[in-house]
N, C-alpha and C positions, 0 to 999 in steps of 0.2 A: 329414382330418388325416394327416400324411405318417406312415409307420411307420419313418421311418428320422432317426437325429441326424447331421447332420455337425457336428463339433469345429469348424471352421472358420468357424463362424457363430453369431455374440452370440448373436441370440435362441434358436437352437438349444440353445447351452450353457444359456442361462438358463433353457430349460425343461426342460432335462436337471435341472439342480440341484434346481428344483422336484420333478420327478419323484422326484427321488430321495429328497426332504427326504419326500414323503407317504409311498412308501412303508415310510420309517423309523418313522411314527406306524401305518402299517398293522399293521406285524410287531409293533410294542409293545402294539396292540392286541390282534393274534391271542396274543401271550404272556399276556395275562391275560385272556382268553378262555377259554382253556386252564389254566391254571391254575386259573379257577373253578370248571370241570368235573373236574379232578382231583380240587376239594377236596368237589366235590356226590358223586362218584363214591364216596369215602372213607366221607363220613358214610354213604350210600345203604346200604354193605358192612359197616358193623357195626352197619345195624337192619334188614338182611333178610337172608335164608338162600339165595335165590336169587345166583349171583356170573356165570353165565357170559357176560349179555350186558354188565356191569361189568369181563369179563379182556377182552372185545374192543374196551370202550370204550379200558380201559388201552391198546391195543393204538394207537387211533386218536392218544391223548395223547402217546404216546412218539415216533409218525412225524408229527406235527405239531411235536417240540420239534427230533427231528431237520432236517425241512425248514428251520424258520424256523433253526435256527441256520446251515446252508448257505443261507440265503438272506443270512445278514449277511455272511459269508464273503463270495458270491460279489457284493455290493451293488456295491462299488469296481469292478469288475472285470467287468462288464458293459456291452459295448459300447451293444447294442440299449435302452435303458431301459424304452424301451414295450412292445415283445414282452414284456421280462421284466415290466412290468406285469402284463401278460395272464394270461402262466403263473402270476402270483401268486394273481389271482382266480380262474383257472380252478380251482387248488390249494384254494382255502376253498371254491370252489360242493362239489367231489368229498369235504370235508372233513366239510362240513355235512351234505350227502348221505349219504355214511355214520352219520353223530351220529344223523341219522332214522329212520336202516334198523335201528340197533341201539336205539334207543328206543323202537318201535312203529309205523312208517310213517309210516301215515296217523292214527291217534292220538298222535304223536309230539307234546309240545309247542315242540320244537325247529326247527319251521318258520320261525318269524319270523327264524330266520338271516340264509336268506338275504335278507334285506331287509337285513340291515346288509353284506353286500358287494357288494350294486349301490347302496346310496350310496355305499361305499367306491371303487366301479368306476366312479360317478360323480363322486368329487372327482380321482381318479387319471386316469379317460380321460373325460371328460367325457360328453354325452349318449350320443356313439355306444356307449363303453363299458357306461353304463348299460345301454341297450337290449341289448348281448349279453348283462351277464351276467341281464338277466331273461328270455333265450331260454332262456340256460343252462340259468336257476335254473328255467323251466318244463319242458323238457327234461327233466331228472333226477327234479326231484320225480314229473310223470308217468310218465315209465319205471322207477323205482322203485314206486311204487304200484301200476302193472298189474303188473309182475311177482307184488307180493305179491300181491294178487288173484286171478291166475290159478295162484298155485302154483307158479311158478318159483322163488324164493326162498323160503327158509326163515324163516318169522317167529320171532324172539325176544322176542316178547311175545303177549297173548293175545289174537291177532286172530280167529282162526278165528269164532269166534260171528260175530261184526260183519262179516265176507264171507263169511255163509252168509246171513247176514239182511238184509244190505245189498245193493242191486243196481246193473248197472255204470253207469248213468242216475247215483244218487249220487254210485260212483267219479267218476265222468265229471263230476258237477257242483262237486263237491271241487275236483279239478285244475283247471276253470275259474274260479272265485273267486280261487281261490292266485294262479294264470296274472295274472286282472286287479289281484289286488293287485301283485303284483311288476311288472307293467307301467307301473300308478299311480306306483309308488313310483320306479322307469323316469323315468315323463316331469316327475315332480316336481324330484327330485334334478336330471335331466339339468336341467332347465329354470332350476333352480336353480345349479348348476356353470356351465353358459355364461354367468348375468346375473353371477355372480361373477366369471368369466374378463376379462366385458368391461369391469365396472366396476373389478378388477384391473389392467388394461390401461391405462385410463382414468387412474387413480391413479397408475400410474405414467409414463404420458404428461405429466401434469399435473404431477408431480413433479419429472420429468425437465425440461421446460417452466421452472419455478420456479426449479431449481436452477440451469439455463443463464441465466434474467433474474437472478438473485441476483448471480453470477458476472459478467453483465454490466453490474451496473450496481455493482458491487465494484472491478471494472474501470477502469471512469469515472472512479470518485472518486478511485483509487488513480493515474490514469493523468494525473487534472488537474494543473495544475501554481499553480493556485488552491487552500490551504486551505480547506476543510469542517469542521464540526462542527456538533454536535446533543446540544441538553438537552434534561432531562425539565421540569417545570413546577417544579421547586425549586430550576433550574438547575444541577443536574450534570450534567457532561459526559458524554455515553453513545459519539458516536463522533468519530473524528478522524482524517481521510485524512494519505496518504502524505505530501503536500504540506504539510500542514500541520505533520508534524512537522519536516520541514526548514527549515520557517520560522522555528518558535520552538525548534527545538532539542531539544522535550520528546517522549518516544514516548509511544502510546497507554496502555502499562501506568503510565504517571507522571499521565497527565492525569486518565483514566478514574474517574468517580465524582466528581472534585474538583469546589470549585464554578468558575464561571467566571471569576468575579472576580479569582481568584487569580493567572490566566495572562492577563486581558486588564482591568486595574482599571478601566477608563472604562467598561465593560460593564457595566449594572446588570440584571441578568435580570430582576428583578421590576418595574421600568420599560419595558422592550422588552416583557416582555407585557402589562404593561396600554395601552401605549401603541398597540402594534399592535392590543389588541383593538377597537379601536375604528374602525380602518383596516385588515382582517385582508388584504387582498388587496394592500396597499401594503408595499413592505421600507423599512425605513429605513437610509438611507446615510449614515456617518461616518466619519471618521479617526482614527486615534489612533496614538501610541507605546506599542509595550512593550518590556521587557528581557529578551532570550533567556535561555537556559539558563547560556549563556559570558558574559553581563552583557552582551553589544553594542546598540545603539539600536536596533530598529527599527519605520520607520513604516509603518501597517497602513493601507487602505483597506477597510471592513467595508459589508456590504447583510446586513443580520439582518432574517429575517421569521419569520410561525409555521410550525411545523410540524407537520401534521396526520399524525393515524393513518388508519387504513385505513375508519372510520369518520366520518371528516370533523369529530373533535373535536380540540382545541387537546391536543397530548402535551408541547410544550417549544418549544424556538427550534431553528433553521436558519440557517447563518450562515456567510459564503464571505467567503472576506479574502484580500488579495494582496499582496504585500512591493511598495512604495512607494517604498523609500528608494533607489533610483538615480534613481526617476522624478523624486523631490524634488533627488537632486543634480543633476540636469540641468537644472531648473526655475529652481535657485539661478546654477548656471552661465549659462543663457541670460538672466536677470533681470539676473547680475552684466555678461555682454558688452554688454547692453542700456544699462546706467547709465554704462557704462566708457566705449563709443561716442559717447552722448551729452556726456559734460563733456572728454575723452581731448580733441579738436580745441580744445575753448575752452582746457584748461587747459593746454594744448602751446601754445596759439598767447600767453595768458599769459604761460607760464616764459620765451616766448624774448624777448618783450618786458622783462622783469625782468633778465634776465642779461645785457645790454647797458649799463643806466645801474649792474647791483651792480657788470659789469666796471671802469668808469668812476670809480665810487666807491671801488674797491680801485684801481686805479690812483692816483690822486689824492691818498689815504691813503699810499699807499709813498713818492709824492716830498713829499710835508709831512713826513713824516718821518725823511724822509732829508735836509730842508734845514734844519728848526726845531730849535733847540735847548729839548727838554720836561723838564720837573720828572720824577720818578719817575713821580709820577700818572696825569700826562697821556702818558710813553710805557706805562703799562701801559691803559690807552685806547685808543690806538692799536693795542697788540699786541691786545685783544679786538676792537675792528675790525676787525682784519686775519685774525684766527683765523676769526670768523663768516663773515665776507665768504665764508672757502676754504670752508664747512661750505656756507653756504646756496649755491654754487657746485655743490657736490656735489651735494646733493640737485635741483637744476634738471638736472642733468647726469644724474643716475639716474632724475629722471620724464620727461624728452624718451627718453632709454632707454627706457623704459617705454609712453610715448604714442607716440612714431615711432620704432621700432625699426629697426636699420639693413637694408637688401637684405640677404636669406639670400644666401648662399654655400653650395650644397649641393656635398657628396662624400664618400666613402665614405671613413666613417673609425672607427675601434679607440674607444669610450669607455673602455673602460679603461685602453689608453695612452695616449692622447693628451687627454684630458678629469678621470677620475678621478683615477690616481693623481698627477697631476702637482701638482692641489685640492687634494689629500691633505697632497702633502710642501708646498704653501707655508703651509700651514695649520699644519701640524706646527712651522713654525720661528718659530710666534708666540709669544710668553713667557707666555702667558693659555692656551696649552694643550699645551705643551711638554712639561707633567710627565711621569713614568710613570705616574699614575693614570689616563692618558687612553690606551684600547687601540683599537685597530682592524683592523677584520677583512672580510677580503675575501673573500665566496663567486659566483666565476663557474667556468661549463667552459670548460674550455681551447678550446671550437671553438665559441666564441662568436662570432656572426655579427658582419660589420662594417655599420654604419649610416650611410644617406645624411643627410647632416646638415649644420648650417654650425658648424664646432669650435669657434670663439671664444663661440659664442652660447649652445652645449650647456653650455661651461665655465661660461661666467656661473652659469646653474642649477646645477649641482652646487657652486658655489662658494656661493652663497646657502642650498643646502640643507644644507650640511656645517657651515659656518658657523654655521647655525639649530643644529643639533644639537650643534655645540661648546659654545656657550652655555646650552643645555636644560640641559648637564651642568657645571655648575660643579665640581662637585668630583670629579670625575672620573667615568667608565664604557666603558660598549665602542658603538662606532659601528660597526655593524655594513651592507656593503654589497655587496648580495645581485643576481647578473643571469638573466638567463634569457628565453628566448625562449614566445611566449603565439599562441594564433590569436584573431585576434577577430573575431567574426560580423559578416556586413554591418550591422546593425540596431546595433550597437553605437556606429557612428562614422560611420551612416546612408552608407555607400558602396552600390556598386552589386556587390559582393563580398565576400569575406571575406579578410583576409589575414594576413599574420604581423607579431608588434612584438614589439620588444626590452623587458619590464620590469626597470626597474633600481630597485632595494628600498634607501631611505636610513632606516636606524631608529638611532634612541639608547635607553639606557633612564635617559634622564629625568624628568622628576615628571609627564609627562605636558600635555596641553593638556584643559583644561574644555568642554565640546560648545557653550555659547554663543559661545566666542572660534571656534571651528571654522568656525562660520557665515559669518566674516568675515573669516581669514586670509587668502583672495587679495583682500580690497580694499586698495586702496592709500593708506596714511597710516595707515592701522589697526594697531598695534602695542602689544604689553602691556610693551616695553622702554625705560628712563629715556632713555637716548641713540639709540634705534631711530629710522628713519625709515618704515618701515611701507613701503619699497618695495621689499625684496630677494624674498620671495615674491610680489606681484604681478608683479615682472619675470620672474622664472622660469614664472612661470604664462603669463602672455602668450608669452613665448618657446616655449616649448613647445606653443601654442596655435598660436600662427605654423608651426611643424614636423607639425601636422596630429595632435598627441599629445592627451594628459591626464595630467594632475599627480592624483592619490586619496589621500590620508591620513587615517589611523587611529590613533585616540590610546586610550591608556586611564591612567586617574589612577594615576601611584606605579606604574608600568608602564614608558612610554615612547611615543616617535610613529613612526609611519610614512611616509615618504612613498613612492609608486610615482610612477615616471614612466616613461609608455606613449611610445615612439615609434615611428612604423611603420622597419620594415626599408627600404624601398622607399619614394620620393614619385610611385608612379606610378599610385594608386588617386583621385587627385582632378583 
């Protein structure tokens, strides 16, 4: 064992502290050690008449309270710990030593002492310590003894009989008994103190060990980007990762304890376990919707299995979920491009077939009418003829829009001057939303990037989305239209990069749109409006689909809707 600490090293420090933590139960020790003997020394002196070897006991009680109190003093404030161990023990061998010599030596009953500071010298310096102070403690005892023996020291009790009658063989077998007990009790303690050190060691290896897997597998969970959680068998919830609370919105101190059903109601705990017991090494996988914290939809993808203790019995569920709902709008999107493709050619090739013989038939209609002289009736016939003709015109005219949109024309152009605000003021000069009840409001930064784009076709969309939102608000609100620039990961828009887009934020605060109509606002013909043709948001959808973008809206009832529309900055990621 080195005799020396450096401060600059863990374990050194840590076994400085130790050191220093025993020898604080040492000195509390030797305090009421001392103490005892003060108080045996008291009674002793008011039932005998003898005092002298009781003024010297005093003697040894008063520089033993002295020492131990400069031993607290100096506790801080010693560099060497171990040395000053040493000094400690060497202090109670010389201590006890004297307590014998003034007792009666060798009839002394105050030997067994020192057995109690080579265990002490054996929890403090382990075996090596042991083994000196039972050098020590054999040392002293013998050289105190022969002294008395041979008449060198003065006895204070009444020895003379007993080494007149005793011979040095005795002395001599005295000290060897002592010698071997104090050796014994040596290789005990020691033997004792090292298997304590190691399995100390051990303990704290192990611990250390535990705490670093604890920590890394705290880690994990906290680090996934999958929701976790774990019930007990009555299903409450006990834990819930980091991810999970971002999902549903709820922290650990909200969930914790609750049952589950609360925060996920398709969940039946008591079904999942009996259902799994039966399959215990199968997870079961389901889907489901829940409503966050903030009331938003979202859809969960769930693999719930059991979860075992450290004992290999059933303690609760186990259960990892993943937010869903982009995966589903994109599902919905590719499903929608899918059905659009498919009838988009027939019902284009259709419309233009139709718009040829309604041309004809509006024609037709104009010169009979303009040659026949008709009753009131029949020109109000005529005038609904002629009204339909222009309508059903229009709509053939906005679904070839729609199905064959014309060549992009890209170049770099300002949406807010040359798209927005221009939608804005023709819209403003309608008599359906002209009032003052209708406000709007425009949040861009002034060093908003300009976007490659084709203007006429950008306009179309902002004009179908403004539009939409004028009408959400019949009786008036604020249309609020929000720009800013966004990075979007390759994986997003499935490039071979990441890049930068322009999000432009169209919201009213309207009655809101219902999540079944949502389903189906960009298909075409689909409209919850008496006069609506159901094709101004699929055309904006598609156009902007065309520009390599996404149209995302978000409604909440007695709220209002949202639309974003993503367009890259740049067309030179595809």
């Amino acid at each position: 064992m080195s005799a020396f600490v450096f401060p600059h090293n863990p374990e050194d420090m840590q076994h400085k502290e130790i050191l220093l933590y025993r020898i604080k139960w040492l000195v509390i020790f030797r305090i009421v050690l001392v103490t005892l003997l003060l108080g045996s020394a008291l009674i002793i002196q008011f039932n005998a008449s003898t005092s002298r070897p009781l003024e010297l006991l005093y003697v040894f009680i008063i520089v033993s309270y002295v020492f131990t109190a400069s031993t607290v003093y100096l506790l801080k404030r010693i560099r060497n710990v171990q040395l000053y161990a040493y000094f400690q023990i060497i202090y109670d061998l010389v201590f006890e030593t004297g307590i014998i010599y003034i007792t009666g030596g060798v009839e002394s009953v105050f030997t067994f002492t020192y057995i109690f500071t080579i265990i002490a010298a054996s929890i403090l310096l382990l075996r090596r310590g042991a083994f000196i102070a039972a050098s020590l403690s054999t040392i002293l005892y013998g050289t105190l003894v022969d002294l008395q023996f041979y008449r060198v020291l003065p006895s204070y009790a009444s020895l003379s009989p007993l080494f007149i009658s005793v011979n040095s063989s005795a002395i001599y077998y005295n000290i060897f008994l002592n010698s071997c007990a104090f050796y014994l009790v040596a290789f005990l303690s020691g033997y004792l103190s090292e298997s304590l050190k190691r399995t100390d060691q051990r303990l704290r290896e192990a611990s250390h060990d535990l705490s670093e897997l604890q920590m890394f597998h705290h880690n994990i969970l906290q680090s996934m980007h999958s929701g976790v959680f774990t019930t007990d068998l009555q299903g409450k919830i006990t834990s819930y990762n980091h991810a999970a609370e971002v999902i549903t919105e709820y922290t650990l101190s909200e969930v914790y304890g609750a049952d589950l059903c609360r925060f996920f109601p398709d969940l039946d705990p008591h079904q999942l376990l009996y259902s799994s017991s039966t399959s215990p090494k199968a997870a079961r996988r389901l889907e489901t919707t829940i409503t966050t914290r903030t009331g938003a939809k979202v859809y969960l993808g769930f693999s719930v299995a059991l979860f075992l203790d450290h004992h290999a019995k059933v303690a609760g569920l186990i259960g990892i979920f993943q937010d869903l709902t982009e995966l589903k709008e994109m599902e919905e999107q590719v499903a929608r491009a899918d059905r659009l493709a498919a009838i988009g050619e027939l019902a284009a090739g259709v419309a233009h077939e139709i718009r040829n013989p309604l041309a004809s038939i509006s024609g037709a209609i104009q010169m009979l009418k303009a040659e026949l002289t008709l009753n009131e009736d029949d020109q109000t016939l005529m005038d609904i003829i002629l009204r339909e003709s222009t309508r059903l015109d229009t709509i053939l005219s906005n679904f070839l829009l729609y199905a064959r949109p014309k060549p992009l024309v890209f170049a770099k152009c300002d949406l807010l001057h040359d798209a927005i605000i221009p939608t804005l003021g023709l819209l403003k000069q309608d008599q359906r939303f002209s009032g003052d009840e209708m406000t709007i409001q425009i949040d861009a930064p002034p060093n908003f990037p300009k976007i490659v784009c084709d203007i006429e076709q950008i306009q179309q969309v902002f004009w179908n989305l403004c539009l939409n939102a004028f009408q959400a608000m019949p009786h008036g609100g604020v249309l609020t239209i929000a720009a800013g620039v966004k990075k979007i990961e390759d994986w997003e828009f499935k490039t071979n990069e990441s890049f930068y887009a322009g999000v432009i934020s169209v919201n009213d605060t309207g009655e809101g749109i219902d999540p079944e109509t949502l389903r189906y606002i960009f298909h075409p013909f689909y409209t919850t409006k008496k006069k609506g043709t159901g094709l101004g948001l699929a055309i904006a959808h598609s156009i902007v689909k065309h520009h390599h973008g996404m149209i995302k809206v978000k409604s909440t009832r007695q709220t209002g809707t949202t639309f974003d529309v993503i367009l890259p900055l740049k067309q030179e990621h595809w």
